[in-house]
CHARMM internal coordinates of N, CA and C (Angstrom, degrees):
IC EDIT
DIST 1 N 1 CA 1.4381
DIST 1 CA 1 C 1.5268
ANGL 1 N 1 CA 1 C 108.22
DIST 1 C 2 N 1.3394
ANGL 1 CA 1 C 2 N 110.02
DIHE 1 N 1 CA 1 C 2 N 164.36
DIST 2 N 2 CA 1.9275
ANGL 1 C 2 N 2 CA 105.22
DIHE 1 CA 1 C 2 N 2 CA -171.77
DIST 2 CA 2 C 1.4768
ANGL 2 N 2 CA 2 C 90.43
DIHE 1 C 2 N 2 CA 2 C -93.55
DIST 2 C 3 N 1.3121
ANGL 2 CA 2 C 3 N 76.48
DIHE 2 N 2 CA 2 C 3 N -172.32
DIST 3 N 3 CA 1.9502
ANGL 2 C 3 N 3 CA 101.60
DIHE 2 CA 2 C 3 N 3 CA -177.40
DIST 3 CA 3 C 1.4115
ANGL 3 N 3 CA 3 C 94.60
DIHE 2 C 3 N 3 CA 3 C -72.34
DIST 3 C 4 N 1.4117
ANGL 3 CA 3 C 4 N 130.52
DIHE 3 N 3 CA 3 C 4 N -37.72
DIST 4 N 4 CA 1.5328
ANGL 3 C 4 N 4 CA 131.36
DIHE 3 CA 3 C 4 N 4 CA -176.38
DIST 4 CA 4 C 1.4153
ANGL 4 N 4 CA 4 C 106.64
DIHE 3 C 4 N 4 CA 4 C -58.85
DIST 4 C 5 N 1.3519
ANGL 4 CA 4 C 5 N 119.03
DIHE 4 N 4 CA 4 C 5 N -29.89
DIST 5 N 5 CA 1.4009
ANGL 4 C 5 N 5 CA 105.44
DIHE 4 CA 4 C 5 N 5 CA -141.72
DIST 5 CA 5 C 1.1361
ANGL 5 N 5 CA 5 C 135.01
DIHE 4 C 5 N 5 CA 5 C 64.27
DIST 5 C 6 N 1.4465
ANGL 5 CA 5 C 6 N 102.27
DIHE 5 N 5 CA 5 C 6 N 159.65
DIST 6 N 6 CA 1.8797
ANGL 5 C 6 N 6 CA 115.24
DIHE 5 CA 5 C 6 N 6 CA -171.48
DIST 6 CA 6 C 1.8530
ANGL 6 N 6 CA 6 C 106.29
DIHE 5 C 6 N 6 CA 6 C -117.94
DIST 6 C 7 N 1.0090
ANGL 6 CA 6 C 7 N 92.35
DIHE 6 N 6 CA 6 C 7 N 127.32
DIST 7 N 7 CA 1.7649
ANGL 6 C 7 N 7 CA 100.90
DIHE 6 CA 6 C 7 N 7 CA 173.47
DIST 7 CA 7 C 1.6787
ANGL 7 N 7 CA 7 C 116.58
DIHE 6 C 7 N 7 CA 7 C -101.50
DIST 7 C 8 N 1.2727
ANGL 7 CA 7 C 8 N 89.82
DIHE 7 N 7 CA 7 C 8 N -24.38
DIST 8 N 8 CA 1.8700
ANGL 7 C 8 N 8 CA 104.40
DIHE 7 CA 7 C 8 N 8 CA 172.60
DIST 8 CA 8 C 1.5749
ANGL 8 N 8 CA 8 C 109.61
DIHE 7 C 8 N 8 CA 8 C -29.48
DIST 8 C 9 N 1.5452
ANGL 8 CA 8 C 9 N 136.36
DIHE 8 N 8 CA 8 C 9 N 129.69
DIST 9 N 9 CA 1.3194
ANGL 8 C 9 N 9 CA 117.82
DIHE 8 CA 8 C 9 N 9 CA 139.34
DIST 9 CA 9 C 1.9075
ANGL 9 N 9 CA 9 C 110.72
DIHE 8 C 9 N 9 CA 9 C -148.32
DIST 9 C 10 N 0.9386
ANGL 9 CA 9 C 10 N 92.72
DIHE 9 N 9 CA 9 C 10 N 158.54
DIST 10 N 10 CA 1.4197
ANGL 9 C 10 N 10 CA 91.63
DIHE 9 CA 9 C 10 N 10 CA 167.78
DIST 10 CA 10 C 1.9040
ANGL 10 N 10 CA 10 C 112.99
DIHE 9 C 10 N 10 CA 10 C -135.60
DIST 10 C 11 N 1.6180
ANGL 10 CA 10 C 11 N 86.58
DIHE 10 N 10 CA 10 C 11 N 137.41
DIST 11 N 11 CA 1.2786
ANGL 10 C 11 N 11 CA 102.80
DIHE 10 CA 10 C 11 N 11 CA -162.06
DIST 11 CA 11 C 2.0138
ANGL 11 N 11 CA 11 C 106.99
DIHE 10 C 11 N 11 CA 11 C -115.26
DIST 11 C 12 N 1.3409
ANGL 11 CA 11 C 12 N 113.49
DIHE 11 N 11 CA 11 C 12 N 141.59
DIST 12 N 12 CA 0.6810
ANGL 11 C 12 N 12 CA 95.25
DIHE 11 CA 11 C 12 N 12 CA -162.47
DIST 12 CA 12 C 1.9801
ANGL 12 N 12 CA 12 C 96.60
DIHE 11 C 12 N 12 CA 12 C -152.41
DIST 12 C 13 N 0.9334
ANGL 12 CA 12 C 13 N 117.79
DIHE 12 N 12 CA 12 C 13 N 169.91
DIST 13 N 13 CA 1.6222
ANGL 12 C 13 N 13 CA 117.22
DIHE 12 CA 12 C 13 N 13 CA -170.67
DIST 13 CA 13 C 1.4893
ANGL 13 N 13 CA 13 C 121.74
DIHE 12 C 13 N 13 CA 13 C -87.30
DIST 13 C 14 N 1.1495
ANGL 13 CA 13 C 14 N 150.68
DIHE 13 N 13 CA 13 C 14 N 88.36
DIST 14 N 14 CA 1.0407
ANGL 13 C 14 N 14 CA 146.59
DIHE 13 CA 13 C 14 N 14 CA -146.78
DIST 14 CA 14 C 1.7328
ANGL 14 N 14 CA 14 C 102.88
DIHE 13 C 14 N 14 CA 14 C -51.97
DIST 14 C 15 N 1.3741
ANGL 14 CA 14 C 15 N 128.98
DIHE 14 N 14 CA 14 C 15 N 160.98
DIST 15 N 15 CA 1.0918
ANGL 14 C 15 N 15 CA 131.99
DIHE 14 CA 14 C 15 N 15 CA -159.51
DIST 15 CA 15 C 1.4350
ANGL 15 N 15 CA 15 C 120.07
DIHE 14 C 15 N 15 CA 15 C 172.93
DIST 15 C 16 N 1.3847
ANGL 15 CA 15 C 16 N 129.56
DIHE 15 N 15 CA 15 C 16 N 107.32
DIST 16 N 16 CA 1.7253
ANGL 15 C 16 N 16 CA 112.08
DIHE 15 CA 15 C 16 N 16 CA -168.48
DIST 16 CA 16 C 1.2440
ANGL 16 N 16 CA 16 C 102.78
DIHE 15 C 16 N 16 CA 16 C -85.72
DIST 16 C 17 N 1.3473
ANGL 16 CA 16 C 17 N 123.59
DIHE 16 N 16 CA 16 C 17 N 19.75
DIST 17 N 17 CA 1.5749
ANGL 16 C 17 N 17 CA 112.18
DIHE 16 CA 16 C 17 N 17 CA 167.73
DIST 17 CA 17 C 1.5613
ANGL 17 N 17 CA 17 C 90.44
DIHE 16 C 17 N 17 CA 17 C -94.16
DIST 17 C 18 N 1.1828
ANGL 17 CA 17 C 18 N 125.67
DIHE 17 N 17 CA 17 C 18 N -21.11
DIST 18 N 18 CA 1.8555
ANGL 17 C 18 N 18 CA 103.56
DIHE 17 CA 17 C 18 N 18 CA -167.20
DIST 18 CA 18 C 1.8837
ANGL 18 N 18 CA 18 C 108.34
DIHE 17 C 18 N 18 CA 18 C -132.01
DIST 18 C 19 N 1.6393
ANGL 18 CA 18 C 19 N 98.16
DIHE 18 N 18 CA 18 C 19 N 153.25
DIST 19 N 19 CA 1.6778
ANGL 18 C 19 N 19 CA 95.63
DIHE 18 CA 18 C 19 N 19 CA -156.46
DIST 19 CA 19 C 1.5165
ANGL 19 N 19 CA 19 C 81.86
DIHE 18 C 19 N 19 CA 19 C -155.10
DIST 19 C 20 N 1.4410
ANGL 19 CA 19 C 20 N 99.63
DIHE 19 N 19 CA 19 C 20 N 129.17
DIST 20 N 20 CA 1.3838
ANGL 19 C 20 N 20 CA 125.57
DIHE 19 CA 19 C 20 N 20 CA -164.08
DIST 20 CA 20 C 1.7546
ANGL 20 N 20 CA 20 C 89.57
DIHE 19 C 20 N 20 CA 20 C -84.03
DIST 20 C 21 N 1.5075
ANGL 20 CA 20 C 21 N 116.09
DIHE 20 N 20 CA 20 C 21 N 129.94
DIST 21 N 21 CA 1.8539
ANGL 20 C 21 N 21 CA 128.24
DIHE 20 CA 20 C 21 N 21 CA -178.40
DIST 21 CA 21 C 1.2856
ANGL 21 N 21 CA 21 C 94.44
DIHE 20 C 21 N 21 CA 21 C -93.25
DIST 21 C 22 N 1.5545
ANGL 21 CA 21 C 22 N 123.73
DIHE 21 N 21 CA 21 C 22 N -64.79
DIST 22 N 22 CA 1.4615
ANGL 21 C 22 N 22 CA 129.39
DIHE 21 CA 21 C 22 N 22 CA 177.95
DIST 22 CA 22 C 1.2645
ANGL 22 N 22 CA 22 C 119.43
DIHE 21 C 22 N 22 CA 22 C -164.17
DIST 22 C 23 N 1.2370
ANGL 22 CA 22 C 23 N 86.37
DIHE 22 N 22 CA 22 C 23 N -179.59
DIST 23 N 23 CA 1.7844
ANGL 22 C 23 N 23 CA 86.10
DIHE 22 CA 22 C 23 N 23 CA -170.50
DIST 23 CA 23 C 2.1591
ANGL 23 N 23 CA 23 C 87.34
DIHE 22 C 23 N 23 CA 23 C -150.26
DIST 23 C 24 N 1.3554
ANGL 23 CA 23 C 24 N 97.68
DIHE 23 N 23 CA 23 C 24 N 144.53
DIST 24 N 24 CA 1.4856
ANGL 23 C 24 N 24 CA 109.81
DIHE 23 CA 23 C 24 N 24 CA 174.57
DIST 24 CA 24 C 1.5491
ANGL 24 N 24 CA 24 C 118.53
DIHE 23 C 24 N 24 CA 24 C -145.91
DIST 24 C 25 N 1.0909
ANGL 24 CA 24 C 25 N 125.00
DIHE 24 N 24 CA 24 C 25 N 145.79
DIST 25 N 25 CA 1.6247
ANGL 24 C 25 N 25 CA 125.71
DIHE 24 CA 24 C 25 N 25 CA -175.43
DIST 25 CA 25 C 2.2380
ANGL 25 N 25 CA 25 C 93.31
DIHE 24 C 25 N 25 CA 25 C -81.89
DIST 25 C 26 N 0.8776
ANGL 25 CA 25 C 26 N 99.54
DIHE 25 N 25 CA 25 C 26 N 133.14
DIST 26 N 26 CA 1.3640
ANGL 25 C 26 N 26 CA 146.62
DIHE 25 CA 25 C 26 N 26 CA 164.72
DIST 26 CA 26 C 1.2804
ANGL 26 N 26 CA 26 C 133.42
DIHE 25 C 26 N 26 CA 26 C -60.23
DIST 26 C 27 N 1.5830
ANGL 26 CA 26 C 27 N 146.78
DIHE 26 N 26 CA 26 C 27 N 39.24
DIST 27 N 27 CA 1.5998
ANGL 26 C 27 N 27 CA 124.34
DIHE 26 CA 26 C 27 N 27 CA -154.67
DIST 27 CA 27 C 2.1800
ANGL 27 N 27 CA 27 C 82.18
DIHE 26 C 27 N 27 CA 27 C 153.04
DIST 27 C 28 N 0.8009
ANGL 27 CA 27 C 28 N 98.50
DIHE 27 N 27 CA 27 C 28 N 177.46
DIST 28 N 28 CA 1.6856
ANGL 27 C 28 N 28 CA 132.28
DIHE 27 CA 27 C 28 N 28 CA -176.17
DIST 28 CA 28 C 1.6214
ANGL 28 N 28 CA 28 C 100.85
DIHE 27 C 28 N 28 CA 28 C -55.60
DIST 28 C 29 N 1.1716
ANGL 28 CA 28 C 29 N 101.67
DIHE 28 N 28 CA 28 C 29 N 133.77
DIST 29 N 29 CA 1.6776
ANGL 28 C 29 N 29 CA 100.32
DIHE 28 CA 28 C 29 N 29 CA 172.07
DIST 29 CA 29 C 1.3507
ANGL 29 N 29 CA 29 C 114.11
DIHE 28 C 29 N 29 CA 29 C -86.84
DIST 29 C 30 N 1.5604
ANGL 29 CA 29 C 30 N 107.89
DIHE 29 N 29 CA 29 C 30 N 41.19
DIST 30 N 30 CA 1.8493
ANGL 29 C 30 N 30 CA 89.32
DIHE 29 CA 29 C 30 N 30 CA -159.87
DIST 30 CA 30 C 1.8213
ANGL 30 N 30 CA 30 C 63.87
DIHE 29 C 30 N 30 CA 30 C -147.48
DIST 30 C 31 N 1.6032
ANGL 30 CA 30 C 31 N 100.47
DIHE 30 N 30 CA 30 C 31 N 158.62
DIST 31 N 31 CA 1.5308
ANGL 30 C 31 N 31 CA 130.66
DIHE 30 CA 30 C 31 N 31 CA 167.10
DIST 31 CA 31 C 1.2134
ANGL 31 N 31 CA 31 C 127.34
DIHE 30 C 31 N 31 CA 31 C -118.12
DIST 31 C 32 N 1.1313
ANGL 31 CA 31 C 32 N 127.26
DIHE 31 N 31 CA 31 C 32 N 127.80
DIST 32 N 32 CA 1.8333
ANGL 31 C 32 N 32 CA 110.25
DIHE 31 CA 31 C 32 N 32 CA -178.08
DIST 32 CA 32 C 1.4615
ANGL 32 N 32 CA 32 C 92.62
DIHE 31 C 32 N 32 CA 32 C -96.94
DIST 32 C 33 N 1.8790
ANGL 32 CA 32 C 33 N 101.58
DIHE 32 N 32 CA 32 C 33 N 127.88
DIST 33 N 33 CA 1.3126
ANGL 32 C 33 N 33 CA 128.06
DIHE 32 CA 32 C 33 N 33 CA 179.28
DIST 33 CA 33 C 1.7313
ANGL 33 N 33 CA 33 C 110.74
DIHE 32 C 33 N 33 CA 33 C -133.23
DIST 33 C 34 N 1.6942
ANGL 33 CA 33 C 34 N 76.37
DIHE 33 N 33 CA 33 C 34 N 121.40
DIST 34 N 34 CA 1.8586
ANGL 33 C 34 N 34 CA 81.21
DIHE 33 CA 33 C 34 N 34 CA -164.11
DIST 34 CA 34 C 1.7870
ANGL 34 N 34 CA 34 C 122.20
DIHE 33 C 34 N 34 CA 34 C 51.13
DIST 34 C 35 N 0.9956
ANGL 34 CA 34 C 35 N 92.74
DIHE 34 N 34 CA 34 C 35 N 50.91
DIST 35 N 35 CA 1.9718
ANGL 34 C 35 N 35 CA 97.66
DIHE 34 CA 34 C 35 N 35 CA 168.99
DIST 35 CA 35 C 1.5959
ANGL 35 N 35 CA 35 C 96.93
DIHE 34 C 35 N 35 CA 35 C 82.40
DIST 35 C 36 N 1.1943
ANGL 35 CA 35 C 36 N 141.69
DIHE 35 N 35 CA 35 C 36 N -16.74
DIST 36 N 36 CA 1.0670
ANGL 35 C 36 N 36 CA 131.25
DIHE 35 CA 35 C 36 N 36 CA -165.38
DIST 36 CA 36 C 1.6574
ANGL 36 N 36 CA 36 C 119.57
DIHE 35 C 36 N 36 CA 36 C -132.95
DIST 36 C 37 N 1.5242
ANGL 36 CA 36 C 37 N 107.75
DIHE 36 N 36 CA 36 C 37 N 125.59
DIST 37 N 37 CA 1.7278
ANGL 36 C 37 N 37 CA 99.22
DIHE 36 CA 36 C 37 N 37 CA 173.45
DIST 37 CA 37 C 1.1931
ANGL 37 N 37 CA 37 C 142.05
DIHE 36 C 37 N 37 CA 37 C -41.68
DIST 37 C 38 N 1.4896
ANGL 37 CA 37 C 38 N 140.22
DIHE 37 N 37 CA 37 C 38 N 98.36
DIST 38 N 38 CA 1.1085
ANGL 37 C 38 N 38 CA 127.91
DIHE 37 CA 37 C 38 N 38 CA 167.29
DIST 38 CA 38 C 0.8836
ANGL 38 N 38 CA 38 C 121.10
DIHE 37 C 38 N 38 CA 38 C -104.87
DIST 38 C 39 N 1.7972
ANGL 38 CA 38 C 39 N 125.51
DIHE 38 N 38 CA 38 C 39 N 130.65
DIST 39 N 39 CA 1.6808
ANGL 38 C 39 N 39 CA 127.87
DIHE 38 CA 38 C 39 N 39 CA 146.24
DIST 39 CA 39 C 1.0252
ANGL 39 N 39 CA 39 C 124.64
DIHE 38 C 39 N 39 CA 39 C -26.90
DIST 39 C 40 N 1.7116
ANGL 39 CA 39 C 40 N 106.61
DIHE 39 N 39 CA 39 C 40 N 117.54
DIST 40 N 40 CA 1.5233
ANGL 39 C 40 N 40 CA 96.42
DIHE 39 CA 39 C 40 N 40 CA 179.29
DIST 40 CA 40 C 1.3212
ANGL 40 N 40 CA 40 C 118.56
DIHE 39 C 40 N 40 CA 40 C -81.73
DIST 40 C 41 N 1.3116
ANGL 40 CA 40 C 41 N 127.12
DIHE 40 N 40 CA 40 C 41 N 154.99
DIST 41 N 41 CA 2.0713
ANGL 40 C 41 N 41 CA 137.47
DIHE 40 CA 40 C 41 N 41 CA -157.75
DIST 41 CA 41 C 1.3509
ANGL 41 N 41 CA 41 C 88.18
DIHE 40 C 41 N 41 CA 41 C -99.29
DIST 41 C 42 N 1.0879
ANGL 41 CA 41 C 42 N 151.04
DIHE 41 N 41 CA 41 C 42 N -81.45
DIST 42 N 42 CA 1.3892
ANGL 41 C 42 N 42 CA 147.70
DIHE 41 CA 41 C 42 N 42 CA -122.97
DIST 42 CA 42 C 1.5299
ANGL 42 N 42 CA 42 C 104.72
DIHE 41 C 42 N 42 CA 42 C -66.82
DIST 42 C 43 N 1.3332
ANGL 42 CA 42 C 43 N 135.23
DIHE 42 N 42 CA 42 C 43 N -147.98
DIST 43 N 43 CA 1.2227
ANGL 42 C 43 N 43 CA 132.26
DIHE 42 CA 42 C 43 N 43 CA -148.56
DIST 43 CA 43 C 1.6964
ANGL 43 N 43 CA 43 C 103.91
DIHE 42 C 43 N 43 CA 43 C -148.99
DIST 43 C 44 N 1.3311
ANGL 43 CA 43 C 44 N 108.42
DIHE 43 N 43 CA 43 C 44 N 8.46
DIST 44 N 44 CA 1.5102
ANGL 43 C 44 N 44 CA 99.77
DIHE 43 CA 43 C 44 N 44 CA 157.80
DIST 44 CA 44 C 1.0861
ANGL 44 N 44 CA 44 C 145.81
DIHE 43 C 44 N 44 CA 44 C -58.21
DIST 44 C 45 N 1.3988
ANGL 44 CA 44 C 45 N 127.65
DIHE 44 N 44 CA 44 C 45 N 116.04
DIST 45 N 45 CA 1.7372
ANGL 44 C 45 N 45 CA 111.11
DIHE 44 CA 44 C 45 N 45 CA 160.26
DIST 45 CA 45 C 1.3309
ANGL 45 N 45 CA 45 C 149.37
DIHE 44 C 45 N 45 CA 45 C -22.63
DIST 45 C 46 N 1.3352
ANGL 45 CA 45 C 46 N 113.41
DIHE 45 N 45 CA 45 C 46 N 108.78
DIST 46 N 46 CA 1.6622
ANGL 45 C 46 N 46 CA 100.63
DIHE 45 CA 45 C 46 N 46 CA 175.60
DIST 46 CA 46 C 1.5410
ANGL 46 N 46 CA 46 C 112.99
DIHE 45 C 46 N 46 CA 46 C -113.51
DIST 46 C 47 N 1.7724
ANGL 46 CA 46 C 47 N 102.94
DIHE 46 N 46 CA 46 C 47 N 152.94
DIST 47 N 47 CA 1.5208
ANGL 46 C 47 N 47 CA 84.37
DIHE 46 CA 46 C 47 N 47 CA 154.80
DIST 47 CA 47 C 1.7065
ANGL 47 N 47 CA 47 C 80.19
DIHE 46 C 47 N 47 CA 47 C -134.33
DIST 47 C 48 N 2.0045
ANGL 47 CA 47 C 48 N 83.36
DIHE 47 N 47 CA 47 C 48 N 138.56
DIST 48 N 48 CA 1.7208
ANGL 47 C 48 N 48 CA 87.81
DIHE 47 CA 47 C 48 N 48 CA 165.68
DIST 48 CA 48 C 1.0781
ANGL 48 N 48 CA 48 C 117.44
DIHE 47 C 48 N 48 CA 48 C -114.55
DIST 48 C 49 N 1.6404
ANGL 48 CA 48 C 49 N 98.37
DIHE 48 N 48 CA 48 C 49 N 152.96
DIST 49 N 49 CA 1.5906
ANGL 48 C 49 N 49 CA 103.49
DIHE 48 CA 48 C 49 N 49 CA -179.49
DIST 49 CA 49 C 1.4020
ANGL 49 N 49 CA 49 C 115.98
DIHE 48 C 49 N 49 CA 49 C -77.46
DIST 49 C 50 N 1.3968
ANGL 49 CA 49 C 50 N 116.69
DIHE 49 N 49 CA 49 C 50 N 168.50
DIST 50 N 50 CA 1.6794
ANGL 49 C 50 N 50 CA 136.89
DIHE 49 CA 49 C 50 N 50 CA -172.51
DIST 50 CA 50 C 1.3560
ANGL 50 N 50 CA 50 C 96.94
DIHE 49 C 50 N 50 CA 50 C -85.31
DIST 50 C 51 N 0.9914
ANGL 50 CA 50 C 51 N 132.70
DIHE 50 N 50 CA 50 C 51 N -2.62
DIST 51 N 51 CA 1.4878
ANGL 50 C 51 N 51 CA 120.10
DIHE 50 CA 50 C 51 N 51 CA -160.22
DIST 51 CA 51 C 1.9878
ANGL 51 N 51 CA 51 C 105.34
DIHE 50 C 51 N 51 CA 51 C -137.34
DIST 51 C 52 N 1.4971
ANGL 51 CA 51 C 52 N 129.48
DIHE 51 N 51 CA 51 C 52 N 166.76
DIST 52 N 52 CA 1.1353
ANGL 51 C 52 N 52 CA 114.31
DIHE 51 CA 51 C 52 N 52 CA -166.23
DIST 52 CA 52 C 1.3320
ANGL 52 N 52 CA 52 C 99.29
DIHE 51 C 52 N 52 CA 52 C -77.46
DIST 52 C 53 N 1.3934
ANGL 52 CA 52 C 53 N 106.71
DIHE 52 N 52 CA 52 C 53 N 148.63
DIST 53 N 53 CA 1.9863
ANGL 52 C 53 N 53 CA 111.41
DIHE 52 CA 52 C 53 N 53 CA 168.16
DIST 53 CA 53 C 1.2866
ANGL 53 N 53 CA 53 C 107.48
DIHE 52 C 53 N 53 CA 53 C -75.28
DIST 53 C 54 N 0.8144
ANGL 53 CA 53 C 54 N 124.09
DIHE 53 N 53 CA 53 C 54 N 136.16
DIST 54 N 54 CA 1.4004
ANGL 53 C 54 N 54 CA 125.24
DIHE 53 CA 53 C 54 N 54 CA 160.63
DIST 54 CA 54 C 1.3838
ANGL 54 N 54 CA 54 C 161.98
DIHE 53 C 54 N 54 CA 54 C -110.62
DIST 54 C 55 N 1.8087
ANGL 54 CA 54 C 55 N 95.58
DIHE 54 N 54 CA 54 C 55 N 26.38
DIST 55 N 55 CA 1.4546
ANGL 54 C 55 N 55 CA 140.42
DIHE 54 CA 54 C 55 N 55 CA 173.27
DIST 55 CA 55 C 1.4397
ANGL 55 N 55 CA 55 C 103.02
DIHE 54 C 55 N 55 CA 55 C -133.05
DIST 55 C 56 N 1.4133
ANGL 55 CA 55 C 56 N 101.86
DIHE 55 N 55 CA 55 C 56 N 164.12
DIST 56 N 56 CA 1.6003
ANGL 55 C 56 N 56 CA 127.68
DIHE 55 CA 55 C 56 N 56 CA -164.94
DIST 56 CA 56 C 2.0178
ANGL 56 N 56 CA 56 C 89.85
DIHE 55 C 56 N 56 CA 56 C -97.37
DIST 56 C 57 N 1.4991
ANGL 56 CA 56 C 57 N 110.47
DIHE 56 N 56 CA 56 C 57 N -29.24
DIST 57 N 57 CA 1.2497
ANGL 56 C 57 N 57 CA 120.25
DIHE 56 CA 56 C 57 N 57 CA 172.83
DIST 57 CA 57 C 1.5409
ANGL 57 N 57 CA 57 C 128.59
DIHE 56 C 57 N 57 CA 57 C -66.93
DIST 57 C 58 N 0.9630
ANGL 57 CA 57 C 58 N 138.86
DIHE 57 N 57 CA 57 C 58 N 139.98
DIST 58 N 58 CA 1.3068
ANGL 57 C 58 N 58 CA 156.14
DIHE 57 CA 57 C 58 N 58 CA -179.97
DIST 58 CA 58 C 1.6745
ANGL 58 N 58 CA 58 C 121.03
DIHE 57 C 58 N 58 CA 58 C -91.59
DIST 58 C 59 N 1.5489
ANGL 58 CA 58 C 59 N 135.30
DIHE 58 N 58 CA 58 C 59 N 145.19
DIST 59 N 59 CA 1.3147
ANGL 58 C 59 N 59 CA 107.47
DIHE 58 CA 58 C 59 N 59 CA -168.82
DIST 59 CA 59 C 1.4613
ANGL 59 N 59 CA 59 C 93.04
DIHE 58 C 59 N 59 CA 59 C -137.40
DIST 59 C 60 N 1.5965
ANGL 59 CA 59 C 60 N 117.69
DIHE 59 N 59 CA 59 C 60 N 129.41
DIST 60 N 60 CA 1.4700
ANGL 59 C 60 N 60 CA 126.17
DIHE 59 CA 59 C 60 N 60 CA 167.59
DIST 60 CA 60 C 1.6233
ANGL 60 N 60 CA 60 C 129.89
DIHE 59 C 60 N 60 CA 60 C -52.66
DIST 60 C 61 N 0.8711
ANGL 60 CA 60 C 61 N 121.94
DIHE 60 N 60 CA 60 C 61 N 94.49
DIST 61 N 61 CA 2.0187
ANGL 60 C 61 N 61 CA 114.50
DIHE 60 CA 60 C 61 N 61 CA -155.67
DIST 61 CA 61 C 1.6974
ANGL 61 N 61 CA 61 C 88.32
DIHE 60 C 61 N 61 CA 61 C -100.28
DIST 61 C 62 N 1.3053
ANGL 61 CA 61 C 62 N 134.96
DIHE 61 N 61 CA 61 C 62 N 116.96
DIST 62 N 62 CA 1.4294
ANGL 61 C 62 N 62 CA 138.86
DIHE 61 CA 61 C 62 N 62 CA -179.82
DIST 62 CA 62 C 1.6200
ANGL 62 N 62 CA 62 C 93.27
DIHE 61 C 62 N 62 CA 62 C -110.55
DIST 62 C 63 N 1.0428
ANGL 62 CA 62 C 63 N 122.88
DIHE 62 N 62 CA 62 C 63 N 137.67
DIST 63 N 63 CA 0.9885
ANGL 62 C 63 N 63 CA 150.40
DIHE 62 CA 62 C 63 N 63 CA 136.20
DIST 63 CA 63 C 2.0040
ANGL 63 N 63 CA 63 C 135.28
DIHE 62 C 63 N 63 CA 63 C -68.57
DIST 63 C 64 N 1.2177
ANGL 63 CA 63 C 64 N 128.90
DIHE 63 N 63 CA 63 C 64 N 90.07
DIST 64 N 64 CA 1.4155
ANGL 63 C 64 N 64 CA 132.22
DIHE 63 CA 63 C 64 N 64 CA -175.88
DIST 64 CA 64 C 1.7055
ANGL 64 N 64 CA 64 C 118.59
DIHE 63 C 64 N 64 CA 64 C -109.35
DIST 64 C 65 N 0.9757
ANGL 64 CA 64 C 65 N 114.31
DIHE 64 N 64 CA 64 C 65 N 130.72
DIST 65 N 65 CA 1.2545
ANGL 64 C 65 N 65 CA 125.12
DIHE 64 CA 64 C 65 N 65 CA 138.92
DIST 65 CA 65 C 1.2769
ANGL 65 N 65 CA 65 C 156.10
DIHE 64 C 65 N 65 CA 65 C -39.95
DIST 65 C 66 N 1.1946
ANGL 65 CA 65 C 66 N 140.84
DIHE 65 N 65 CA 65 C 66 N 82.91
DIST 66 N 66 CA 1.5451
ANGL 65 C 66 N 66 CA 140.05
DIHE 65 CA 65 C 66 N 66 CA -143.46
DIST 66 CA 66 C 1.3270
ANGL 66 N 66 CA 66 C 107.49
DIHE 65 C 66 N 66 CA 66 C -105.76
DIST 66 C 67 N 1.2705
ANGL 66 CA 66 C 67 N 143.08
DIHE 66 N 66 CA 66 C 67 N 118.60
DIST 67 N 67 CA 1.4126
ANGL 66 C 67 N 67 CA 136.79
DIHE 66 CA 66 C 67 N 67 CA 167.74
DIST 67 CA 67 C 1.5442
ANGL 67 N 67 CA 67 C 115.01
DIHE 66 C 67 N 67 CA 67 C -121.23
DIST 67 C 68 N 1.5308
ANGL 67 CA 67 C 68 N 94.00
DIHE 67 N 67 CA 67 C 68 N 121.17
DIST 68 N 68 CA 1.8452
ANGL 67 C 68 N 68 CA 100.70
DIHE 67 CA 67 C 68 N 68 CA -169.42
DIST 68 CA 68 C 1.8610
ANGL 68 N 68 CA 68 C 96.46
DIHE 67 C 68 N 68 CA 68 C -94.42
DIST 68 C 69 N 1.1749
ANGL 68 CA 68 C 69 N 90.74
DIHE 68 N 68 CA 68 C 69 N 145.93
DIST 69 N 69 CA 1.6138
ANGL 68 C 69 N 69 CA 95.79
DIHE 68 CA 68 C 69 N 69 CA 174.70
DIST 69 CA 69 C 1.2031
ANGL 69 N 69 CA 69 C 120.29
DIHE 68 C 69 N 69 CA 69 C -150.01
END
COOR INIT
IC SEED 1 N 1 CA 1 C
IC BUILD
């Protein structure tokens, strides 16, 4: 996690039909801190997009599992 911290969560209902695969942060690996870009240090996942972001915000993409029975 960065020095900022993460407020991100996703919550969800426990259930043995469903089982969380993954979950990854979303958006630029970099933060603007105090006027200026920084790389974020901690050890989160990213996937970045090809294209410009266009929030200062970041987005949680979870991935689940559904089993009908």
């Amino acid at each position: 996690m960065s020095v900022r911290g993460r407020i991100d969560f996703v919550f969800y209902h426990p259930d043995k039909r469903l089982e969380l695969v993954d979950s990854i942060l979303v958006g630029p690996s970099s933060s603007i801190v105090r006027s200026r870009r920084v790389e974020e240090s901690g050890g989160d996942r990213f996937w970045r997009p090809t294209w410009t972001w266009p929030t200062d915000h970041k987005v949680v993409l979870s991935t689940f599992r559904l089993t009908t029975r």
